[in-house]
N, C-alpha and C positions, 0 to 999 in steps of 0.2 A: 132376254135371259136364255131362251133356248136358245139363240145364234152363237152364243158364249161358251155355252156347255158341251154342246155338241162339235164346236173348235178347241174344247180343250180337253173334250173326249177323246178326239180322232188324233190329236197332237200327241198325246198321252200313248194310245195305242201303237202310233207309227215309231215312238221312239223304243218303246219294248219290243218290237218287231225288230226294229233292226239292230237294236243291243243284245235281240235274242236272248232275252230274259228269260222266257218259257215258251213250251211249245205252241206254235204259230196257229195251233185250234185252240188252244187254250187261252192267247191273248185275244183274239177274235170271238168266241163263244162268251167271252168274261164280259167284251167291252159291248156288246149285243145285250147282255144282261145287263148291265151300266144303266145302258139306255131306255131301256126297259122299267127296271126297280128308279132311275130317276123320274120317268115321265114324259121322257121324250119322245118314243115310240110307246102304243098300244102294244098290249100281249097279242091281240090281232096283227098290227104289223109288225110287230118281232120276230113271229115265227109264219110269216104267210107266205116269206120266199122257199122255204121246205116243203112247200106243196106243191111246188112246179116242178113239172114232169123233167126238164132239163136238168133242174140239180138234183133229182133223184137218178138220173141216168149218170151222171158225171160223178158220183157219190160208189154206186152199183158198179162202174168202170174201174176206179179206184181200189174195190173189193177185189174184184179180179186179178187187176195186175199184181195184187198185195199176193195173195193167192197161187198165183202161173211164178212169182218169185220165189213165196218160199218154197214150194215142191222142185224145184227146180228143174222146172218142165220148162221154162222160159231158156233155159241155159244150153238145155240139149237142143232144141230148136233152133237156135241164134248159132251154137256150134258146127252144125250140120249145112247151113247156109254159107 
């Protein structure tokens, strides 16, 4: 039953991803809780890849550039090159 659920979770998920239903944290975040409130992942490993220092680094990265874009410090830079 879990080999079931969890292919027609991910089935589920990849088709709203690409029909771009809603935004792409929001159908990943949702189908994470899916799995979760179903039973297929522990609350321990649902959220135990956000304690690794990589996706905290790549998350923090993210920040920034969001950041260096809107002041548009990114734009004078790129210009001046």
């Amino acid at each position: 039953m879990i080999f079931w659920g969890t292919l027609i979770l991910l089935a589920v998920m990849t088709i709203l991803l690409v029909l771009e239903v809603a935004d792409m944290a929001l159908v990943m975040f949702g189908t994470l809780v899916v799995f979760m409130i179903s039973g297929i992942l522990s609350p321990a490993e649902t959220f135990s890849g956000f304690s690794n220092s990589g996706t905290v680094s790549i998350g923090l990265l993210y920040i920034l550039a969001y950041a260096l874009q809107s002041t548009g410090l990114l734009n004078n830079v790129s210009n001046k090159l």
